[in-house]
N, C-alpha and C positions, 0 to 999 in steps of 0.2 A: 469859610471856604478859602483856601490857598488859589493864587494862580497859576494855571497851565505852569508856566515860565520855569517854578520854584521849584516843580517836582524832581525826584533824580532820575533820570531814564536809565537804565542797566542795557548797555551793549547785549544784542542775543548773540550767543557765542555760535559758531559755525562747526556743522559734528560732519563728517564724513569724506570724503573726496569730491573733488569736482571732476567733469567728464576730463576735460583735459588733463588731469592728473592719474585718474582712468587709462584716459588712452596712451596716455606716454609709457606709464607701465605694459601696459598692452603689446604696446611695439617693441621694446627693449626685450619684452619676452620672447616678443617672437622673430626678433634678431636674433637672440640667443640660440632659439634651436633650432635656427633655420644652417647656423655653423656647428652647433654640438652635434645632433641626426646622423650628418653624413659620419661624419668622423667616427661618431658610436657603431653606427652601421659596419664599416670598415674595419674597424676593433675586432666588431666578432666573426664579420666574416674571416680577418685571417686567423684569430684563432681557431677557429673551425678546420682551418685550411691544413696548420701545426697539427692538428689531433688528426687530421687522417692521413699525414703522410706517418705520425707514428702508428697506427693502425697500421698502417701497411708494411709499416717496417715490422710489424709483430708478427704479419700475415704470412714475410717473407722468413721470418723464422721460424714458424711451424713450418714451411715449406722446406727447409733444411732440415729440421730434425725428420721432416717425413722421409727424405732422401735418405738419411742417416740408418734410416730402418728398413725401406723397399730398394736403398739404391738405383731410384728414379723416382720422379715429379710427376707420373700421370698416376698412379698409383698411391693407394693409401689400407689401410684394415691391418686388423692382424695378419691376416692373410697376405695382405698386399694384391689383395684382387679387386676392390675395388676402384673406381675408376672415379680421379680427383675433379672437381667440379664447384662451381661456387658455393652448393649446398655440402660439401665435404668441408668447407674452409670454419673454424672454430669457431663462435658462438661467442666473443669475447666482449667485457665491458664497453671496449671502447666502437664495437660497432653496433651496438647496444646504444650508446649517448647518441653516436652519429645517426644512426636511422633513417632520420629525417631530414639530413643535410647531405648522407652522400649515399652513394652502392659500391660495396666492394665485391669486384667478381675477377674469377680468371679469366683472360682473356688474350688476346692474341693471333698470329696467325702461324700456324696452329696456333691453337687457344690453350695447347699444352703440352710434351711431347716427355720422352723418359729423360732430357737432360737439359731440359728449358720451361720457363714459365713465364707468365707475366700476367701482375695483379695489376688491376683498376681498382681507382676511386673516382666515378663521377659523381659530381656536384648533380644535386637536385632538392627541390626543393626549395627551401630558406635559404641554398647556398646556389641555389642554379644562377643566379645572377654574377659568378665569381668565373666571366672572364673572362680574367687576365692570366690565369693559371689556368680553369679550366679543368680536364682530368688526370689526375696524376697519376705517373705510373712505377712499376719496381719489375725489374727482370731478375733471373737467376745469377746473373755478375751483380747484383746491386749497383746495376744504371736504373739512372732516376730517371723518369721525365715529366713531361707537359705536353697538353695539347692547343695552350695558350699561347699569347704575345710573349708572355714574362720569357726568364731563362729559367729553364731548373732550380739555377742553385738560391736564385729569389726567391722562389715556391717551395721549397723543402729546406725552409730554415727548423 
């Protein structure tokens, strides 16, 4: 029989993380998206913001071609007898995407008249938190606005 002493002992090799190595990763992570979050959030919200002011500008140009054919804005049909309204306003893709982010309606005081309009876009939804801008608007001169802090021309980049 050999003594203890002689035998070779083999190191057991160490498999996996320790906690501290755990947790450090842990934190870094969630440093990471405690700065990425906001910033991503902000991302989409202004692109959101970008797609319904062109929305609107597309809304404002069915509103001219409609002019173009009844020679006034409260009016729309072949006829020209109908009476124009949020539910007359077209049906297009991009208020389709938005849906759920904003409402395009006429509105106004009047809310319409035979030689003046003006559309809205309110935020709601995923976007009601948006503001700084808030709801955007479009008249029949193509003045922009906001019901926000910001200026217009920040809002309707």
């Amino acid at each position: 029989m050999m003594p203890l002493y002689s035998q070779k002992v083999r190191p057991s090799r160490q498999r996996g993380f320790t906690l501290i190595e755990l947790m450090i990763t842990v934190a870094i992570v969630g440093i990471l998206a405690a700065i990425a979050y906001p910033s991503f959030t902000s991302h989409v919200q202004k692109t959101r913001r970008v797609a319904a002011a062109g929305c609107l500008m597309e809304l404002a140009q069915w509103m001219e071609r409609n002019y173009t054919t009844c020679l006034r804005y409260d009016k729309t049909g072949a006829t020209c007898a109908t009476d124009v309204g949020t539910t007359q306003l077209p049906t297009s893709q991009c208020r389709t995407d938005l849906g759920t982010a904003y409402v395009f309606t006429v509105a106004g005081t009047p809310a319409i008249t035979t030689n003046s309009y003006r559309l809205d876009a309110t935020p709601g939804g995923s976007q009601a938190s948006d503001t700084q801008c808030g709801t955007l608007s479009i008249n029949q001169q193509g003045a922009k606005s906001v019901s926000g802090a910001k200026l217009a021309t920040t809002c309707w980049r």
